[in-house]
C-alpha positions, -999 to 999 in steps of 0.1 A, spaced: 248 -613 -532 253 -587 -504 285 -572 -495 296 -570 -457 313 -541 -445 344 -547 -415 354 -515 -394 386 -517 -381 402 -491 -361 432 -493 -358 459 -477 -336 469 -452 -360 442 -450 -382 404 -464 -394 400 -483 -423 366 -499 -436 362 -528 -463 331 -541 -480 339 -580 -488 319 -601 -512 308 -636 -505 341 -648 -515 356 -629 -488 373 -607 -516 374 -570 -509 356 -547 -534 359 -514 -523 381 -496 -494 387 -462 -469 412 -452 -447 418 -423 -426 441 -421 -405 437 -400 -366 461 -378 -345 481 -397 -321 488 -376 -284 519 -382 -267 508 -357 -235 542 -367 -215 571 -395 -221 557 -428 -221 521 -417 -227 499 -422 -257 459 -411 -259 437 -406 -285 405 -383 -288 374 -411 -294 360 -378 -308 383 -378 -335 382 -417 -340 344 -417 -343 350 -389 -368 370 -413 -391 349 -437 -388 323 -417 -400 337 -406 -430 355 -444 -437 319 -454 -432 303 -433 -451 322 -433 -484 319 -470 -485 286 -469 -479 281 -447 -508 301 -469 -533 280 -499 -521 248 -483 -526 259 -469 -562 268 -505 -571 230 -515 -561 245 -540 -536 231 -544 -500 246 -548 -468 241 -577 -451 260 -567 -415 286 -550 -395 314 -564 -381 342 -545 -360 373 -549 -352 397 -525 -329 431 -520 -314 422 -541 -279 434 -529 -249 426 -488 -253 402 -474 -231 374 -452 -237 349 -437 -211 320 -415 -223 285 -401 -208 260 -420 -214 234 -390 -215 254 -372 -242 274 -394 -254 304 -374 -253 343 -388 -239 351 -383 -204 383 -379 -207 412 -388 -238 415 -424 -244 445 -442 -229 461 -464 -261 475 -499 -253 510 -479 -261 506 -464 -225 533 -469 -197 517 -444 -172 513 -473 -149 540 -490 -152 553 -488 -110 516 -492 -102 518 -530 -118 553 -530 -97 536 -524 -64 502 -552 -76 533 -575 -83 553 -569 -51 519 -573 -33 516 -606 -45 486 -602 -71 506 -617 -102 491 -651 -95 456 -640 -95 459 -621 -127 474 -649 -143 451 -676 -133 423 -654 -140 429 -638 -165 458 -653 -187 474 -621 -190 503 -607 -170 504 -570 -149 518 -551 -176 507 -513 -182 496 -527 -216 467 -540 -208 434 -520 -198 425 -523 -161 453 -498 -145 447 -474 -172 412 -479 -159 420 -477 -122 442 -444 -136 410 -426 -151 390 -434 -119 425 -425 -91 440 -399 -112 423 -388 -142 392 -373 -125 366 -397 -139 340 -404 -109 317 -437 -114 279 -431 -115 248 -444 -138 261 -423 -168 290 -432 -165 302 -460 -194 339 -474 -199 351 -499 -226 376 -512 -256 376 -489 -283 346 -515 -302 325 -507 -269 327 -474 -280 321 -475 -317 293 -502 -307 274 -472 -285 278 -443 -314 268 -467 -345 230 -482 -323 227 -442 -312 234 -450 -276 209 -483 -276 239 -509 -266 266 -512 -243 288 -550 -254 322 -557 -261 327 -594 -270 346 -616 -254 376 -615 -273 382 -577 -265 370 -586 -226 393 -610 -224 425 -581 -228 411 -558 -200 429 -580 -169 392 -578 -157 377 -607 -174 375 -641 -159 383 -659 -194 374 -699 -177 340 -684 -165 332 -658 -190 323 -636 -171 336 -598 -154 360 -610 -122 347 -597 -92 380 -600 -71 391 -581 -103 371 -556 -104 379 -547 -69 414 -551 -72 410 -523 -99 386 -501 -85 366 -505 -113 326 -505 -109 311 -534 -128 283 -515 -141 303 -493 -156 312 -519 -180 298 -536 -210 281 -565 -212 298 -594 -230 288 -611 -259 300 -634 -281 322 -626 -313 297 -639 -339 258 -624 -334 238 -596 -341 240 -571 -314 221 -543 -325 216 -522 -360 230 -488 -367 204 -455 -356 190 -435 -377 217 -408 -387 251 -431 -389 266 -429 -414 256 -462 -427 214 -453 -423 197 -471 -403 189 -507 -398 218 -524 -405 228 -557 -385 259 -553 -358 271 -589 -361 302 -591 -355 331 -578 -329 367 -592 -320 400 -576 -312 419 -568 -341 444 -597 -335 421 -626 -327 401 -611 -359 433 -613 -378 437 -656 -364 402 -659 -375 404 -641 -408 435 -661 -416 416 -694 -417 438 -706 -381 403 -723 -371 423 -760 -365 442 -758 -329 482 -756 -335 481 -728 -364 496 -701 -366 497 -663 -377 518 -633 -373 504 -598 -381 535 -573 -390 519 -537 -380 523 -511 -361 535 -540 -332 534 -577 -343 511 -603 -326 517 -639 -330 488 -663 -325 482 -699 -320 450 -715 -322 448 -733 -287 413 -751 -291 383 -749 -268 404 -760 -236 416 -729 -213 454 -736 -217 474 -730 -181 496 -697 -180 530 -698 -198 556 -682 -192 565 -653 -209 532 -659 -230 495 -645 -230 467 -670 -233 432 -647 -248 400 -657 -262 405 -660 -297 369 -658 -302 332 -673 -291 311 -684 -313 273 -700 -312 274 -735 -306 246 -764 -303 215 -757 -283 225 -716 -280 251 -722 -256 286 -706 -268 312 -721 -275 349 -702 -265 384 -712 -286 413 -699 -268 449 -691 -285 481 -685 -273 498 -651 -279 529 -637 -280 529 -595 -282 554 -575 -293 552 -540 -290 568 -523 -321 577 -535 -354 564 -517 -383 562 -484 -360 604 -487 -362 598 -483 -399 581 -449 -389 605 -438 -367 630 -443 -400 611 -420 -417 596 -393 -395 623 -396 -367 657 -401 -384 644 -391 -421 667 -418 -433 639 -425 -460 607 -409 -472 584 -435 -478 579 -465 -459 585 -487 -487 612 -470 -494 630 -495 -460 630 -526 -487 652 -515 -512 676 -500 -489 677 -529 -467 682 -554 -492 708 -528 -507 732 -546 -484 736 -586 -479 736 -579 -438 737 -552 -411 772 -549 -410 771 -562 -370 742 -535 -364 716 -545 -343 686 -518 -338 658 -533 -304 630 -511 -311 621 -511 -273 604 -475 -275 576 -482 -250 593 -514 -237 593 -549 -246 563 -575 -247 572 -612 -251 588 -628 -235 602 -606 -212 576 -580 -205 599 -554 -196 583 -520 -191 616 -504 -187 634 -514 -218 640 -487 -242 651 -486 -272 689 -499 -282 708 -494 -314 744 -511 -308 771 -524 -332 773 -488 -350 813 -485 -368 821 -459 -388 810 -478 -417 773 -480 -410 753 -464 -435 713 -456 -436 709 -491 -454 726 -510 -427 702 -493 -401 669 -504 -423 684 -533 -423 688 -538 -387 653 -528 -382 637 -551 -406 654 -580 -390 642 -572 -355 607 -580 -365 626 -609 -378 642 -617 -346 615 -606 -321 589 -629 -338 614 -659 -335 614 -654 -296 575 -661 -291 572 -688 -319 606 -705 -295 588 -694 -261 555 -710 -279 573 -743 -291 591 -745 -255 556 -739 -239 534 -766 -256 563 -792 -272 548 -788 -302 568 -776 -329 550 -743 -354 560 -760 -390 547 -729 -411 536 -697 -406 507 -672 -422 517 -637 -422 501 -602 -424 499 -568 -424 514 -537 -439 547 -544 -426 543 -582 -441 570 -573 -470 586 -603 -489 617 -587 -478 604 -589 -440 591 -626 -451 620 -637 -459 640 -627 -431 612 -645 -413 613 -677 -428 652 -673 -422 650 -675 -387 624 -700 -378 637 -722 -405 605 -731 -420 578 -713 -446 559 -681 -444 529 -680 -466 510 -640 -470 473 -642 -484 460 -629 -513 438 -605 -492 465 -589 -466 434 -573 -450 431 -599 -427 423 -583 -398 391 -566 -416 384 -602 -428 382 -616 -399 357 -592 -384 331 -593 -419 335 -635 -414 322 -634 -379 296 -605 -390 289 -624 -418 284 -658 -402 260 -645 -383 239 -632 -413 238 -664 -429 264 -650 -457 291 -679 -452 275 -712 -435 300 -721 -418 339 -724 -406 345 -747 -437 332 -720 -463 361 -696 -448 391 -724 -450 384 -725 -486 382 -689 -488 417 -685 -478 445 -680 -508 477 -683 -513 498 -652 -527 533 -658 -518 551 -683 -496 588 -675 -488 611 -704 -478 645 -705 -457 673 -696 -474 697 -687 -451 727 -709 -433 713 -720 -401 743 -714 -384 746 -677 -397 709 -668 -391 716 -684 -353 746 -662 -350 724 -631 -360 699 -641 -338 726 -647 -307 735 -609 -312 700 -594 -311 699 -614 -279 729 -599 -259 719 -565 -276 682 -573 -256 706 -575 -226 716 -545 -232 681 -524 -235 666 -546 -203 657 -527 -173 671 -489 -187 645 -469 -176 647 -480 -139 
């Protein structure tokens, strides 16, 4: 049985994983790539340096695959959304660094689109809201400010765009929809670049990739990737919507949370373009071939929060209140509570619900008693609390009530699980393979190649590791969760 390989780059690093036809993984890379903070409230990343991981992720998989006398069937990839990347086409080199989802440069530029009265054609269009998170004023940036000119070698994209181009040796220019559908460019009802959009933005339409769908072979690697030549391109999807679909959320109404560097929460919305919400996103969750060639397009509903696990980090490299990462577990559970501290990890403002670009972060409560566990504490319970405030926005949204949750990601500790499950007051189940995000990305690579058949081969794939069930007093977890509230109040609006 052949083995399909997922790429996913990530925001801080790139990690590939061959999966057998069980959708277990047998062999894994990761490398992780500089992150450059250039001025406050700016992140960029060299694509040079990405495309260098990837190589060598690529490469050393590749070579464990081949030693094993297994074959690969396809490629799928899977990438951190909303970054933009703009190359030459003629040498195939960046244009300029690439501006990560992170970025707040244009924060008062989305002020002034809002004040001008554009909100309501974003948000009809688009499902998203004007918020420097998302790609087309980081866009309009590169093409106003950061000296990129359009012109026939001139080519822009999401960071799979990018890896797409390097991988066929230049032969294709796609993102799928999935990915389009995060650049406030893409007309997610039509499927299709908005014109009105587009020149809102400033943003040349043929500088942009064509769209495809999620699942389908778009190409196969050049000679001289890292992989050798010929193999199938078949799959591409943010890393999010790869994450829903690697989860097994294929039904409408269920429901995942990834716990990385930021959490995402996802709800399968069905094939139906759902209004705008308030304080909610609604994306493509991913297009898939349907009867007669035509594709068919499941939407979800999704609820972004900017940093969870990255507070974790901060712990470590900014306070040096621990060593390790997993060194925040013990000394958060170390202690039965915070001790009234409540820590709002608003570092490059807040996502939803409030999509606050001027938020920063908040740490209040502090006595001379706290300690270093109270603190990790404090911060493992605002993934805890942030996450309850989509799933409520969600409920409030659609009437329907989430019952359970799937969880993943690094940060997706049984510690952080359980503080979960506290606060939404029902269960939170973590696969056997965490790597959903990867998963997602070979399923839709691999459906494509005729590996798995179909969606009912991947809901029997999924497995159960670990499923974490309220134990906390409902009246104490809503007390908790009434003081990370007014300490939100607080970090609201600072940076004004």
């Amino acid at each position: 049985m052949p083995v399909v390989i997922a790429l996913d780059a990530g925001t801080t690093g790139v990690r590939a994983i061959a999966f057998d036809g069980s959708g277990r993984p047998t062999v894994s890379c990761h490398r992780e790539f500089p992150q450059h903070f250039p001025r406050p409230g700016w992140v960029e990343h060299d694509a040079t340096q990405i495309w260098d991981a990837v190589v060598d992720v690529l490469t050393e998989v590749g070579a464990t695959v081949h030693d094993a006398g297994e074959t690969v069937a396809g490629l799928g990839i899977t990438d951190q959304r909303e970054t933009v990347v703009a190359w030459d086409r003629r040498t195939g080199h960046p244009l300029h660094r690439a501006i990560v989802w992170q970025d707040r440069r244009t924060a008062a530029r989305c002020d002034e689109l809002r004040d001008a009265g554009h909100l309501p054609l974003v948000r009809d269009t688009t499902g998203l809201v004007l918020d420097p998170y998302f790609s087309a004023t980081k866009l309009e940036w590169l093409f106003t400010t950061g000296g990129l000119r359009p012109g026939p070698h001139v080519a822009v994209g999401t960071v799979d765009s990018w890896l797409v181009w390097k991988l066929t040796g230049g032969a294709v220019h796609v993102t799928d929809a999935s990915n389009a559908s995060r650049t406030m460019l893409y007309d997610i009802r039509e499927g299709r670049w908005s014109p009105d959009l587009c020149e809102l933005f400033g943003v040349p339409v043929e500088v942009l990739p064509t769209v495809v769908a999620s699942s389908g072979r778009v190409g196969t690697t050049a000679y001289g990737s890292p992989l050798g030549a010929g193999v199938p391109v078949s799959g591409i999807a943010g890393d999010q919507q790869a994450s829903l679909f690697g989860q097994a959320c294929v039904e409408p109404g269920t429901a995942k949370n990834t716990y990385g560097t930021g959490s995402f929460v996802l709800a399968n919305a069905g094939t139906r373009c759902p209004d705008p919400v308030d304080g909610l996103l609604t994306t493509v969750a991913w297009a898939l071939p349907g009867p007669g060639g035509a594709t068919e397009v499941t939407y979800a509903l999704e609820g972004a929060i900017f940093v969870t696990g990255a507070t974790v980090q901060w712990l470590r490299d900014g306070l040096g209140l621990i060593s390790r990462s997993s060194d925040v577990d013990p000394l958060a559970a170390s202690v039965p509570d915070s001790g009234g501290v409540v820590v709002v990890p608003a570092f490059t403002g807040l996502g939803s619900p409030w999509w606050d670009p001027y938020a920063r972060g908040t740490v209040v409560g502090i006595t001379r008693g706290t300690t270093a566990a109270h603190l990790a504490r404090a911060a493992l319970e605002a993934m805890a609390f942030q996450t309850r405030d989509v799933v409520e926005a969600m409920e409030a949204a659609t009437g329907r009530e989430v019952t359970a949750l799937r969880a993943d990601g690094g940060a997706a500790t049984d510690v952080v699980l359980q503080l979960q499950a506290d606060q939404l007051g029902i269960p939170v189940s973590r696969p056997v393979v965490a790597e959903t995000t990867a998963l997602g990305a070979a399923y839709l690579a691999g459906l494509a190649e005729g590996v798995w058949g179909s969606l009912d081969d991947i809901r029997r794939n999924w497995a159960l590791d670990v499923e974490l069930r309220p134990s906390a007093d409902r009246a104490t977890a809503d007390a908790a969760h009434g003081r990370w509230r007014t300490a939100v109040d607080r970090a609201r609006h600072w940076a004004l």
